[in-house]
C-alpha positions in Angstrom: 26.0 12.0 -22.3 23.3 9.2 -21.3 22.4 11.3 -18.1 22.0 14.5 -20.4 19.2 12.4 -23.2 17.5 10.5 -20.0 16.8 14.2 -18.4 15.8 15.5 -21.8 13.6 12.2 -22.8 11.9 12.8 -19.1 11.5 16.2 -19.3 9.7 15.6 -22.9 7.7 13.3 -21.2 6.9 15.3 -18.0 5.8 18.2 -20.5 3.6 16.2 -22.5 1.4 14.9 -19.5 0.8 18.4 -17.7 3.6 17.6 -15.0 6.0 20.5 -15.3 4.8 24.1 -13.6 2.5 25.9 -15.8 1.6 23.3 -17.9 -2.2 22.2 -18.3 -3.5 18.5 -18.2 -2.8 17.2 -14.7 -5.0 16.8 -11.7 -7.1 14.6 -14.1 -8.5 16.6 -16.2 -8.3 16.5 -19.8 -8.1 19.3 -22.6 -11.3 18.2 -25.0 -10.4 21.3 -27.7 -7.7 23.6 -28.5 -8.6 27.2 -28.0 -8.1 29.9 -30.3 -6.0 32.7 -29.6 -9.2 34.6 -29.9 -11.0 32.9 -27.4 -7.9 33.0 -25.0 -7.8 36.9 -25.3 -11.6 37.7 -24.9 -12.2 36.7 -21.0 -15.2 37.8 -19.1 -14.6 39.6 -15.8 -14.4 37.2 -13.0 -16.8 37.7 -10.2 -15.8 37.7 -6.3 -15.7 34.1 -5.1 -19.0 34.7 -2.8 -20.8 35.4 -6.1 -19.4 32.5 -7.9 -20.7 29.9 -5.4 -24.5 27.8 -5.7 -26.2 27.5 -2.4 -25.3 25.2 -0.2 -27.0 21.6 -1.1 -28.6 20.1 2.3 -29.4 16.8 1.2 -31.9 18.1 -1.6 -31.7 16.6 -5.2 -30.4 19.0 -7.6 -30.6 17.5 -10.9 -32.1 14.2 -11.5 -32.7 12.1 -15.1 -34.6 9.2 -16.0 -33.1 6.1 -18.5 -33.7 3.1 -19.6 -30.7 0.8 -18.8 -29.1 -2.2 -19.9 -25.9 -3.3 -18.8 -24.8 -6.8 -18.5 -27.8 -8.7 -20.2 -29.9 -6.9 -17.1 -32.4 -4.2 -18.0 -34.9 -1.6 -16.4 -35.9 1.8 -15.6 -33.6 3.8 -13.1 -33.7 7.4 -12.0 -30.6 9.4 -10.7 -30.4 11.6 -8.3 -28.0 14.0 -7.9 -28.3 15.0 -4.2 -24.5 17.2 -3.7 -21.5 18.5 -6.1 -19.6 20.4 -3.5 -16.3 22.0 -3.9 -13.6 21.5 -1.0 -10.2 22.9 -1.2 -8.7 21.7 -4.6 -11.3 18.6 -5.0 -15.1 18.3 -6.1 -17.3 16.0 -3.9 -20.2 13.6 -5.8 -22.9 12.2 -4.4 -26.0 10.6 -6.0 -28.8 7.8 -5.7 -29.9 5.4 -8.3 -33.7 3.6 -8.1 -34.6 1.1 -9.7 -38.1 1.9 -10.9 -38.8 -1.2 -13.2 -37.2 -4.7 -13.8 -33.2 -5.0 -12.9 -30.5 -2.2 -12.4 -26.6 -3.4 -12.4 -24.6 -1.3 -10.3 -22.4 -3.9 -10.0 -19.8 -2.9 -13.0 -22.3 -0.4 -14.6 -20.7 2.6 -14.0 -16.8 1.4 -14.7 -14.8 1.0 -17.3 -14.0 -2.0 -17.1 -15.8 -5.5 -16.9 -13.5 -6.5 -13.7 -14.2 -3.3 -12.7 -16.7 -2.9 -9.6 -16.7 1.2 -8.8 -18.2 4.1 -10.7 -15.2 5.5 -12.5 -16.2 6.0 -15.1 -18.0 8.9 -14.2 -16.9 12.3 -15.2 -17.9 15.5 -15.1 -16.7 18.0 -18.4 -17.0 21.8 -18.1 -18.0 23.1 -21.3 -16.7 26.4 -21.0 -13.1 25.4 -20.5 -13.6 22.1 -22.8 -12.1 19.9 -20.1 -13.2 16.4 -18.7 -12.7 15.3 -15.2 -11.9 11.7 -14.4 -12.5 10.2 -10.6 -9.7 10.7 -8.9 -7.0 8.0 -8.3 -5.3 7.0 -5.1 -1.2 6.3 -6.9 -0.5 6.7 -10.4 0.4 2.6 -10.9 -1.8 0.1 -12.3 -3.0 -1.0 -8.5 -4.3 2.4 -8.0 -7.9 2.7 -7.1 -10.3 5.3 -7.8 -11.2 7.4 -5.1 -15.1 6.7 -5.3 -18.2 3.9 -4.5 -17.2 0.4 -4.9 -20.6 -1.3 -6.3 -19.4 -5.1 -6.5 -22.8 -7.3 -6.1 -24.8 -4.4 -6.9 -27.8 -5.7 -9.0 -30.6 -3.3 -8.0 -34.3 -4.7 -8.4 -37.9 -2.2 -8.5 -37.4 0.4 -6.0 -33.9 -0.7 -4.7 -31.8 2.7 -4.2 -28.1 2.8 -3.8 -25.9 6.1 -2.2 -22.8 6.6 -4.8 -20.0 9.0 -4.5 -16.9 10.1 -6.2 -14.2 12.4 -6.1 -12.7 14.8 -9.0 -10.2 17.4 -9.3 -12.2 20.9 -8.8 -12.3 22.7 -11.8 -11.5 26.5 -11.7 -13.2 28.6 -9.2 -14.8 30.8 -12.0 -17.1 27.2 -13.5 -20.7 27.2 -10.8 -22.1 24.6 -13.1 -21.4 21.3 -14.8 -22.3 18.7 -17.0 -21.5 15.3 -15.5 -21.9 11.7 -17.6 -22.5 9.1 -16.3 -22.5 5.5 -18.2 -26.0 3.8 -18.6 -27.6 7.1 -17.4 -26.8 9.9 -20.3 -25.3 13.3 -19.3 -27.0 15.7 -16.6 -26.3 19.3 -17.8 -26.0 22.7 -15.9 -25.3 21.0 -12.3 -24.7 23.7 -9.9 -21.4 23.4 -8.0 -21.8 24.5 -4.1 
């Protein structure tokens, strides 16, 4: 009898965070909406997979945005760069810069979520098509996992100090080519292309 309620309270639990086959919410993404059964039904056409992909991105920047920053009693002017958002097997690759244009940038826990936190993981990137957020991607699913992205500790960029960030996501489905990603301090960049 306790074997038969500890299977069923673990299969409830498996089912409610996307771990079962078939089920949506794992691989660190996150459902923002509920779809209608409308919306479900009317699906566009799907293109060939050679259609669906941006160029490649050879070191260019793609999207970049200007903010005024304060993090940490520290302010300035910083400018991101987005210079790749590649897609590699069942993962999305990162990379960026942030300049410091005027007064004092802190990359050191900027970009976390956490004040102990020294990475940039708390950067996501949401697909607004399929309403779904993308975390940075974990090494274990424990509390002494690490995120699978740029460790910034001592960071504190001054005027024209540029760092090189990455992080890794869960690739969203082959049919999304573009992307909003938001990124703490700096706003949301909108319509990234994925290569």
């Amino acid at each position: 009898m306790r074997k038969t309620i500890a299977l069923a309270v673990a299969a409830v639990a498996l089912t409610g965070c996307g771990m079962l086959p078939g089920q949506q919410g794992g691989g660190g993404e996150e459902k923002q909406a509920q779809q209608t059964v409308a919306e479900k039904e009317t699906t566009a056409p799907v293109a060939s997979a050679t259609e669906q992909s941006a160029p490649p991105q050879q070191g260019k920047v793609i999207a970049t945005r200007e903010s005024r920053v304060t993090s940490a009693g520290q302010s300035g002017q910083a400018r991101v760069d987005i210079t790749a958002l590649k897609r590699q097997g069942k993962t999305v690759i990162l990379n960026w810069t942030v300049t410091a244009l005027d007064g004092r940038v802190n990359m050191h826990n900027g970009m976390s979520t956490g004040t102990l936190d020294y990475t940039v993981d708390a950067v996501s990137l949401i697909d607004p098509v399929n309403l779904k957020r993308y975390r940075v991607a974990r090494n274990g699913t424990g509390q002494d996992s690490q995120c699978v992205c740029s460790d910034t500790q001592g960071q504190f960029l001054k005027k024209d100090d540029t760092t090189s960030l990455y992080a890794i996501f869960a690739a969203p489905p082959a049919d999304v080519t573009k992307i909003n990603i938001e990124m703490p301090m700096m706003g949301v960049l909108t319509d990234v292309p994925i290569s």
